[in-house]
Each structure stands twice: as structure tokens, then as C-alpha cells.
Jmol script that loads the backbone (N, CA, C; Angstrom):
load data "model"
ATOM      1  N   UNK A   1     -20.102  20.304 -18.022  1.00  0.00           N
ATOM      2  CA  UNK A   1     -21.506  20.583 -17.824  1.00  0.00           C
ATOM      3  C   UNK A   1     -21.739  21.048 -16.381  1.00  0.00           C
ATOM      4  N   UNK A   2     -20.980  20.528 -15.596  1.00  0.00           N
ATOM      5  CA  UNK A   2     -21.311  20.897 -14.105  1.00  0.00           C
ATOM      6  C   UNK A   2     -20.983  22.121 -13.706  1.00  0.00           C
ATOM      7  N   UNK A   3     -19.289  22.663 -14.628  1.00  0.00           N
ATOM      8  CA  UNK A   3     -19.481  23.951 -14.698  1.00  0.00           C
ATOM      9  C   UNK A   3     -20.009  24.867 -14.704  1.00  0.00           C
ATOM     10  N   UNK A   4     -20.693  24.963 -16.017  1.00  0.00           N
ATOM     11  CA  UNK A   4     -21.804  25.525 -16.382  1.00  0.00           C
ATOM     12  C   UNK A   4     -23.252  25.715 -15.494  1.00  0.00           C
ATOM     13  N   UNK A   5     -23.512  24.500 -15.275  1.00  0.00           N
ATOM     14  CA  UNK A   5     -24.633  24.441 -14.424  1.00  0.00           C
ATOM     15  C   UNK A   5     -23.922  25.866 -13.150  1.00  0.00           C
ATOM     16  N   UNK A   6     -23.447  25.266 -12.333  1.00  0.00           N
ATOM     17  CA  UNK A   6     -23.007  26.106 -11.126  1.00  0.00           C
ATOM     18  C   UNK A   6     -23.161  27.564 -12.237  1.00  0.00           C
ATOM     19  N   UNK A   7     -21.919  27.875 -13.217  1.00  0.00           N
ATOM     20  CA  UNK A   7     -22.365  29.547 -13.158  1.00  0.00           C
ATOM     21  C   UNK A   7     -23.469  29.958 -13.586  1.00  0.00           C
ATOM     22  N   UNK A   8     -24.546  29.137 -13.984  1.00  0.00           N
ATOM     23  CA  UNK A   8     -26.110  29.736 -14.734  1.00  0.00           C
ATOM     24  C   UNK A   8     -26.876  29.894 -13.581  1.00  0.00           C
ATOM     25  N   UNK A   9     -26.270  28.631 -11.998  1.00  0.00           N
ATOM     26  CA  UNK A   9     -27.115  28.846 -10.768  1.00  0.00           C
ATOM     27  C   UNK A   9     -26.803  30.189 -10.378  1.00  0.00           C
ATOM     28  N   UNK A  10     -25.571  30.520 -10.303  1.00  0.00           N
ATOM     29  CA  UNK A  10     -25.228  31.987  -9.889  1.00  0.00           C
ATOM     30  C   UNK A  10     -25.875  33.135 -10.742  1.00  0.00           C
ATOM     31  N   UNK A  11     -26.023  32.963 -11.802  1.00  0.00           N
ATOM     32  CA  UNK A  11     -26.094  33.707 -12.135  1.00  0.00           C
ATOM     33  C   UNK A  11     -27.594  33.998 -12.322  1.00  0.00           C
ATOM     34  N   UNK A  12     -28.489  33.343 -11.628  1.00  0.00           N
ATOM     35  CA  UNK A  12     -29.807  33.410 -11.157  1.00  0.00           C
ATOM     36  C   UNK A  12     -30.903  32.652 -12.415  1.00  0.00           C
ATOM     37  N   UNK A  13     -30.141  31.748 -13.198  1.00  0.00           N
ATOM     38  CA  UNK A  13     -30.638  31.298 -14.181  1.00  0.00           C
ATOM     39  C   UNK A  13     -31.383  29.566 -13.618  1.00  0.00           C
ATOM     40  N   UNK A  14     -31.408  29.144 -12.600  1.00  0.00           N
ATOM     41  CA  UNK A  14     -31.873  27.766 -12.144  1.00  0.00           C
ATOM     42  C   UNK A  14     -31.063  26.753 -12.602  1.00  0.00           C
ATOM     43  N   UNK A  15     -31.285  25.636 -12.327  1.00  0.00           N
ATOM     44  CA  UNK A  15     -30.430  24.271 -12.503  1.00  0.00           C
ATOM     45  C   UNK A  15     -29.908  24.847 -14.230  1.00  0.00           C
ATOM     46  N   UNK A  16     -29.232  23.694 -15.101  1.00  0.00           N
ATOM     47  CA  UNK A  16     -28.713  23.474 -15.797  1.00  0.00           C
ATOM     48  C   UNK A  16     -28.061  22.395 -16.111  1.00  0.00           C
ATOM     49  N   UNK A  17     -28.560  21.385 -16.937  1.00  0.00           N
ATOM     50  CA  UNK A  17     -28.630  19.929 -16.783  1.00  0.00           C
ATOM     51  C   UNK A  17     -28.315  19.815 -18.258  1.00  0.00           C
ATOM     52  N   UNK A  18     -27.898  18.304 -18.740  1.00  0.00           N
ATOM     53  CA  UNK A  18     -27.535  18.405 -20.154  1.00  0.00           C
ATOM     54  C   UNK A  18     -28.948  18.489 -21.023  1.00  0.00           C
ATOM     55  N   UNK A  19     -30.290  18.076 -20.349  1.00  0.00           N
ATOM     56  CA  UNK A  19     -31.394  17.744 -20.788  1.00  0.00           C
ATOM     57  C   UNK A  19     -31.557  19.256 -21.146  1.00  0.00           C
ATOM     58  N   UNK A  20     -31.594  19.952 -20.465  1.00  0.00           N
ATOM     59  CA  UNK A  20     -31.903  21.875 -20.632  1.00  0.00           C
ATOM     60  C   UNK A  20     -31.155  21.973 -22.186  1.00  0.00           C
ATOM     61  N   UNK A  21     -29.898  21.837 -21.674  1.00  0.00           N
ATOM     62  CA  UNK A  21     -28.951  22.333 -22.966  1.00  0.00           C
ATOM     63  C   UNK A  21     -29.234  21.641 -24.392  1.00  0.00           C
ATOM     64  N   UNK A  22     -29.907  20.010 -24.248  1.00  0.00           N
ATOM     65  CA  UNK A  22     -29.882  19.412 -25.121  1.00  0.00           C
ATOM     66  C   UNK A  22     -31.065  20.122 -26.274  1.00  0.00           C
ATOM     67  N   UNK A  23     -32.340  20.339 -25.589  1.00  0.00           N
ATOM     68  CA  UNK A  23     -33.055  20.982 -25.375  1.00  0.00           C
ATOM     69  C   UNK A  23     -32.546  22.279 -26.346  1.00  0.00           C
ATOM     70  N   UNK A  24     -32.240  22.899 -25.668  1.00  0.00           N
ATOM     71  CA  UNK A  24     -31.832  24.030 -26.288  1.00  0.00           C
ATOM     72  C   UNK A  24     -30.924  24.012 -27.585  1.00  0.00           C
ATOM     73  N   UNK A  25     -29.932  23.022 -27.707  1.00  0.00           N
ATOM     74  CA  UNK A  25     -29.350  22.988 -29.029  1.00  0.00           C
ATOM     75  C   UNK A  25     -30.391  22.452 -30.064  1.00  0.00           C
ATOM     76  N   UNK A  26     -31.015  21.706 -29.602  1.00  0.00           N
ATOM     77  CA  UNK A  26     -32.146  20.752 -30.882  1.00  0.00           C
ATOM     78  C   UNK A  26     -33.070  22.262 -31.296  1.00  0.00           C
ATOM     79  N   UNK A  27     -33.227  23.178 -30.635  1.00  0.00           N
ATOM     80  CA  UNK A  27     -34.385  24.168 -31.088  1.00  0.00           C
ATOM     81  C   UNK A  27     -33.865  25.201 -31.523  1.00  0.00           C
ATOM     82  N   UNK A  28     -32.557  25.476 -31.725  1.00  0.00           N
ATOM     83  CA  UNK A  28     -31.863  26.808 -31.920  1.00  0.00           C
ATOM     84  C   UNK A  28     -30.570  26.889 -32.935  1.00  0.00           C
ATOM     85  N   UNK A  29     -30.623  26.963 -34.083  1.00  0.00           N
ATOM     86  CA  UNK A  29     -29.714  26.949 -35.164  1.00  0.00           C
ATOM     87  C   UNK A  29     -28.183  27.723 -34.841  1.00  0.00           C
ATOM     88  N   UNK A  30     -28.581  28.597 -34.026  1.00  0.00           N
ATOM     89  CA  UNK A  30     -27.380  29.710 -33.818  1.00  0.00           C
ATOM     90  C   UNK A  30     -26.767  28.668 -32.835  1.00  0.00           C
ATOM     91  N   UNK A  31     -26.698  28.287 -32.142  1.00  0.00           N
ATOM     92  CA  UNK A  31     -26.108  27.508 -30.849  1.00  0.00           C
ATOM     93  C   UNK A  31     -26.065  25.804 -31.780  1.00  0.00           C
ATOM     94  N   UNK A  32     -26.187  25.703 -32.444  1.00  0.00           N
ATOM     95  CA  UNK A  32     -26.133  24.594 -33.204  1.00  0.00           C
ATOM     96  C   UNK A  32     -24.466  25.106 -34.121  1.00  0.00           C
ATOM     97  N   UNK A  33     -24.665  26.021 -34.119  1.00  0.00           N
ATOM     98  CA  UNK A  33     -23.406  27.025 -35.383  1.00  0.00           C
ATOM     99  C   UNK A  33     -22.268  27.202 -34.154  1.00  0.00           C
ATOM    100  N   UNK A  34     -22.690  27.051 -33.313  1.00  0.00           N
ATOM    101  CA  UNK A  34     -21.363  27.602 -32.472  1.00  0.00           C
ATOM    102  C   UNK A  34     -20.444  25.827 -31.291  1.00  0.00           C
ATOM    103  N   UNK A  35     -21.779  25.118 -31.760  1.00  0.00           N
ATOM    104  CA  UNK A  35     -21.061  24.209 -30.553  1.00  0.00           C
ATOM    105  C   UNK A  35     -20.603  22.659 -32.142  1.00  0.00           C
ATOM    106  N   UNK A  36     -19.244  22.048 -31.451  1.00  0.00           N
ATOM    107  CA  UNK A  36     -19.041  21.227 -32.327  1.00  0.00           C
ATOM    108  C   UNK A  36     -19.215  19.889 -31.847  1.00  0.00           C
ATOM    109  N   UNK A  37     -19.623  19.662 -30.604  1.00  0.00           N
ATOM    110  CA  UNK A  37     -19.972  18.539 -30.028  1.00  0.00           C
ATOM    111  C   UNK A  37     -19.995  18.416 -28.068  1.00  0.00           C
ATOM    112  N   UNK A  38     -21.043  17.818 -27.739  1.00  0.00           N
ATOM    113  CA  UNK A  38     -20.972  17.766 -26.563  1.00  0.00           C
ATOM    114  C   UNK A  38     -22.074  16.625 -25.983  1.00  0.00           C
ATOM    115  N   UNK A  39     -21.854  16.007 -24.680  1.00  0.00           N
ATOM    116  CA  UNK A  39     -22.015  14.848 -24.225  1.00  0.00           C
ATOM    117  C   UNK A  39     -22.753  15.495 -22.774  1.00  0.00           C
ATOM    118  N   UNK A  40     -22.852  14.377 -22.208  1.00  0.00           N
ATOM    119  CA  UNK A  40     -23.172  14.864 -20.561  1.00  0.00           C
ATOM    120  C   UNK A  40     -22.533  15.342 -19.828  1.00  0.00           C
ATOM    121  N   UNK A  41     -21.052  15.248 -20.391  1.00  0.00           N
ATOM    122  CA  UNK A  41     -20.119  15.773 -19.018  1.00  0.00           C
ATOM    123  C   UNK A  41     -19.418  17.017 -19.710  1.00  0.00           C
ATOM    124  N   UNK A  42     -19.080  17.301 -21.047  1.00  0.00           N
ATOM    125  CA  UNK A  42     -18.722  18.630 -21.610  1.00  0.00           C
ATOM    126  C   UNK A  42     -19.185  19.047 -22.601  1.00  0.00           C
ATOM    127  N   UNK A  43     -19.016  20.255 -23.315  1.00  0.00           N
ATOM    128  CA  UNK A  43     -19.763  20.817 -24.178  1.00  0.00           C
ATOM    129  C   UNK A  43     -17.942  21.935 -25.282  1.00  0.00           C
ATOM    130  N   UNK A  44     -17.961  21.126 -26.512  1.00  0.00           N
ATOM    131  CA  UNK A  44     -16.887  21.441 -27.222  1.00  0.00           C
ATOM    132  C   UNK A  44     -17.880  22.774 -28.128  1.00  0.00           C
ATOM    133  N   UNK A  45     -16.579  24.101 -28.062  1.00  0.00           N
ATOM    134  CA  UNK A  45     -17.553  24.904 -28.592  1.00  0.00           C
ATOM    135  C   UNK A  45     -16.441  25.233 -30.137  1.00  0.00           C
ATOM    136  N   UNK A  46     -16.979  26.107 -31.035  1.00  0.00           N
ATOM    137  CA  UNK A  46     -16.069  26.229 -32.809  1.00  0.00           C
ATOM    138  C   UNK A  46     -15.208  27.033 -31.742  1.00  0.00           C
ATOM    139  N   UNK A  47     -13.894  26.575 -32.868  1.00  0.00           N
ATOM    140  CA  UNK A  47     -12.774  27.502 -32.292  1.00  0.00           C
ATOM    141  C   UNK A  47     -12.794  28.702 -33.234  1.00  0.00           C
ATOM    142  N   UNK A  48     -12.859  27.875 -34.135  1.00  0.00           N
ATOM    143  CA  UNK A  48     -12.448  28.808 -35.521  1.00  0.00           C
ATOM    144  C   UNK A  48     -13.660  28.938 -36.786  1.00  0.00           C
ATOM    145  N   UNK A  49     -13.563  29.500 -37.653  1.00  0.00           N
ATOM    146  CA  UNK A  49     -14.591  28.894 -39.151  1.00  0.00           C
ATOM    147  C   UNK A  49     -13.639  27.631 -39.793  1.00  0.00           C
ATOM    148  N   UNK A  50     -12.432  27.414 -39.258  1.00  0.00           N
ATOM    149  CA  UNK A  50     -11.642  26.063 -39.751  1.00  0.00           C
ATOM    150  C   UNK A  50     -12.684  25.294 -39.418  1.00  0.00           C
ATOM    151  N   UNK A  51     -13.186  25.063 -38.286  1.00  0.00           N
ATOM    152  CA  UNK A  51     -13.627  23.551 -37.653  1.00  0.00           C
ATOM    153  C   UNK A  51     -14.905  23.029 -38.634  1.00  0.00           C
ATOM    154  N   UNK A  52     -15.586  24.500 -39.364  1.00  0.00           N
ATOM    155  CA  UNK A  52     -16.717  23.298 -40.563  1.00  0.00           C
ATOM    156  C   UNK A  52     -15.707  23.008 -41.799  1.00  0.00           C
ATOM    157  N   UNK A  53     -14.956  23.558 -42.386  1.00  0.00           N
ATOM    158  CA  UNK A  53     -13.428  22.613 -42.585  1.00  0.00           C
ATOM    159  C   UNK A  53     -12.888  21.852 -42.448  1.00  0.00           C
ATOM    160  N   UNK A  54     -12.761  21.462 -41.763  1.00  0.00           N
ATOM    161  CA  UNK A  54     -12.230  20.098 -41.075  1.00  0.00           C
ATOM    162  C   UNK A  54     -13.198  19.040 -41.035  1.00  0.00           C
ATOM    163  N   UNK A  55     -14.535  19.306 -40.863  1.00  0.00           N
ATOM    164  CA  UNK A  55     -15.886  18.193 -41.148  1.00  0.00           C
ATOM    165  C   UNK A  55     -16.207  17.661 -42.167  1.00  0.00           C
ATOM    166  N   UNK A  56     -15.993  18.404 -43.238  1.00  0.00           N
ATOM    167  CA  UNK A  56     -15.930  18.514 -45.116  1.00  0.00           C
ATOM    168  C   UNK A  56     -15.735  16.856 -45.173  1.00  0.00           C
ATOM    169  N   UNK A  57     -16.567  16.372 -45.654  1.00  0.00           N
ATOM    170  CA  UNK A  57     -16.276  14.804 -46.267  1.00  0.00           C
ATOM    171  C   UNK A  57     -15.021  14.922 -47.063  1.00  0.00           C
ATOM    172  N   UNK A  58     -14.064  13.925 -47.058  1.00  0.00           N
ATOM    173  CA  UNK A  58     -12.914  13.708 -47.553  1.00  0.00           C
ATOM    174  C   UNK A  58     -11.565  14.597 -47.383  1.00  0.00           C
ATOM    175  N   UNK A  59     -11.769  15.540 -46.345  1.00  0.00           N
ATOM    176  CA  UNK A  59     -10.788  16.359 -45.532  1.00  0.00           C
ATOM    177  C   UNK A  59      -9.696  15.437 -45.298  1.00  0.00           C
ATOM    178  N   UNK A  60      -8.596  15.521 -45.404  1.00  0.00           N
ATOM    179  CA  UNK A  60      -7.406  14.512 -45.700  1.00  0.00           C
ATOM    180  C   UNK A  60      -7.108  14.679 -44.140  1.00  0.00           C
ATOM    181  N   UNK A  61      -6.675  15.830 -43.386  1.00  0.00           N
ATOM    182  CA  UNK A  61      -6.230  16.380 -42.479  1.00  0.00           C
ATOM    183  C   UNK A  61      -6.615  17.829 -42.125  1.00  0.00           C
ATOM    184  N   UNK A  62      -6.276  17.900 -41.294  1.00  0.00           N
ATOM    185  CA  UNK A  62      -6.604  19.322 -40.656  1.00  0.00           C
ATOM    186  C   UNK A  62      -5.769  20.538 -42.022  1.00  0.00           C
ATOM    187  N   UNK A  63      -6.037  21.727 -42.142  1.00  0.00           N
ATOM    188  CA  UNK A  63      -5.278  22.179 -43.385  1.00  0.00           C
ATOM    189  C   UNK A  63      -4.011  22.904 -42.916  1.00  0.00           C
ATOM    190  N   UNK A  64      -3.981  23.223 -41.549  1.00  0.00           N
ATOM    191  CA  UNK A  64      -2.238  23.317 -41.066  1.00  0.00           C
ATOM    192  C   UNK A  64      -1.658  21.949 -41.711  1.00  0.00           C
ATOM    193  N   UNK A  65      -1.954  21.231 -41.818  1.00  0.00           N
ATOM    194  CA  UNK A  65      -1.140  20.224 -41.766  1.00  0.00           C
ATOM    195  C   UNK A  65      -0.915  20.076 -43.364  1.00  0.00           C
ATOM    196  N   UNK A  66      -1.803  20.478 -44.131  1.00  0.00           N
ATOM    197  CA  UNK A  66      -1.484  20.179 -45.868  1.00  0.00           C
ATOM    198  C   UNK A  66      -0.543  21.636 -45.951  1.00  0.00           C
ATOM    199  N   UNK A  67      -1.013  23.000 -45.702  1.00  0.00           N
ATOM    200  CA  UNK A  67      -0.360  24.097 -45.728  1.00  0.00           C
ATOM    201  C   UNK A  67       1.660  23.586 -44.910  1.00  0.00           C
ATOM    202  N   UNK A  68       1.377  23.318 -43.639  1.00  0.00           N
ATOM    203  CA  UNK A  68       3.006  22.855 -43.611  1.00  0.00           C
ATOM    204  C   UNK A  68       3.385  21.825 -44.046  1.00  0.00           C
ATOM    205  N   UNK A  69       2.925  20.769 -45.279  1.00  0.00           N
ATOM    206  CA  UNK A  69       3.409  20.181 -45.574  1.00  0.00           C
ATOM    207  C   UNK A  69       3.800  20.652 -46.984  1.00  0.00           C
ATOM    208  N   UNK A  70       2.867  21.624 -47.645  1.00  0.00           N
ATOM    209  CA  UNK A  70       3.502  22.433 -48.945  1.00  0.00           C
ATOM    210  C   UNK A  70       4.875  23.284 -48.401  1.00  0.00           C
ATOM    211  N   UNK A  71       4.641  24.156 -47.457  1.00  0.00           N
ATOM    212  CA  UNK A  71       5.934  25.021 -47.120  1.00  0.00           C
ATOM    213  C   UNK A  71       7.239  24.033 -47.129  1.00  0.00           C
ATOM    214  N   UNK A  72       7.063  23.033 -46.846  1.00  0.00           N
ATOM    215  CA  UNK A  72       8.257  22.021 -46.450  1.00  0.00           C
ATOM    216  C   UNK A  72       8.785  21.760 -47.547  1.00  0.00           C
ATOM    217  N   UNK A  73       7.513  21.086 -49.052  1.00  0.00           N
ATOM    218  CA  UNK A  73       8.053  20.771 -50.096  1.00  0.00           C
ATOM    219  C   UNK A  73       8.954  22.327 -51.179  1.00  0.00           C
ATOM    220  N   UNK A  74       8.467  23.606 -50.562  1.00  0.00           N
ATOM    221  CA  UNK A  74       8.692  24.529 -51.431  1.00  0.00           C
ATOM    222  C   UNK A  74      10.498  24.946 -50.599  1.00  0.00           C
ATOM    223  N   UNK A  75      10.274  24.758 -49.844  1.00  0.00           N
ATOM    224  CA  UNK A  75      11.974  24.485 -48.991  1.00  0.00           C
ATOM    225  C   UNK A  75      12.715  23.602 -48.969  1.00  0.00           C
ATOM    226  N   UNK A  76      12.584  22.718 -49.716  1.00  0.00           N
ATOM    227  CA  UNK A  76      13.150  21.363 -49.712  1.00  0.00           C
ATOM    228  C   UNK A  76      13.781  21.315 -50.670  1.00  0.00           C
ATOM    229  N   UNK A  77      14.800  22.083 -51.510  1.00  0.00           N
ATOM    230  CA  UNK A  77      15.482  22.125 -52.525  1.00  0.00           C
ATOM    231  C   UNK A  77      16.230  20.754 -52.631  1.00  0.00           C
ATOM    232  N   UNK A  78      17.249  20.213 -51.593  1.00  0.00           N
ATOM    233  CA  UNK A  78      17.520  18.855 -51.675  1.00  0.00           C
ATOM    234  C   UNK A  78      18.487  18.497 -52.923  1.00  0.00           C
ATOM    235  N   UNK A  79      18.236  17.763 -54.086  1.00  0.00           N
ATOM    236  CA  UNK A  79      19.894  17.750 -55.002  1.00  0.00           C
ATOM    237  C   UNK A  79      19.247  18.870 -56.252  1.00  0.00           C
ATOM    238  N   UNK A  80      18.556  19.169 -56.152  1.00  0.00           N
ATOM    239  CA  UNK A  80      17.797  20.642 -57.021  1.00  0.00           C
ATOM    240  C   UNK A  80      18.904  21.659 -57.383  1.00  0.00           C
ATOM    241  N   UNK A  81      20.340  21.890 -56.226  1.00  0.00           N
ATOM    242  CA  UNK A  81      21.194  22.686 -56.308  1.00  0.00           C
ATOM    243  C   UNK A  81      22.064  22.453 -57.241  1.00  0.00           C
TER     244      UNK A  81
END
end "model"
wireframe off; spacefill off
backbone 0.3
color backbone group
């Protein structure tokens, strides 16, 4: 957040406080779509369209992790030979 603050001062935009930002996420859907969580001291933004994926009630794991765990079973021939 302090980051931020400093480049919005430069950049002739005035302070920048979490109250501003908080502010601003509660009133604005688009900036609601882009940030996945943030506190007073940082602000976590989507990496990907994975990350509303990964929120999904009953998401086992992240889906790298189900995807390399299929590749593993489809390579895993084992006494199959």
C-alpha cells in the first residue's frame, strides 16, 4: 500500500491510503474483478481467470495440481507391461 501511495503522489494523484482504496473497491465492480484480496499493508491482484477457479466451493486443489496428477497416472504404466 505504501507503494502505491508514493506512485499515485507522483503521479499528481494526492495521498493514497487503504481507506481511499477501500473506498474505491466497495463502489466499483471492475476493480472488485481484478483484485483477489488486500489488507492495509498489500493489495493481491487476479493473476489469471484460474484464480475465480480456485475460489469455486469444493475446489480440491489448485487444477495444476489435479491436471499433473492425471499426466502422472496416464504415465504410470507400472506392472501394466
Amino acid at each position: 500500500m505504501t507503494k502505491l501511495d508514493k506512485f499515485m503522489q507522483n503521479q499528481g494523484h494526492g495521498q493514497f491510503t487503504y481507506d481511499v482504496f477501500k473506498a474505491a473497491y466497495d463502489s466499483d465492480p471492475k476493480l472488485q474483478k481484478l483484485v483477489t484480496n488486500f489488507d492495509q499493508e498489500k493489495i493481491e491482484f487476479k493473476d489469471s481467470e484460474m484464480d475465480d477457479v480456485n475460489k469455486l466451493p469444493g475446489n480440491p486443489g489448485r487444477p495444476s495440481d489435479a491436471v499433473g496428477k492425471m499426466a502422472k497416472s496416464a504415465t504410470d504404466l507400472g506392472d501394466k507391461l
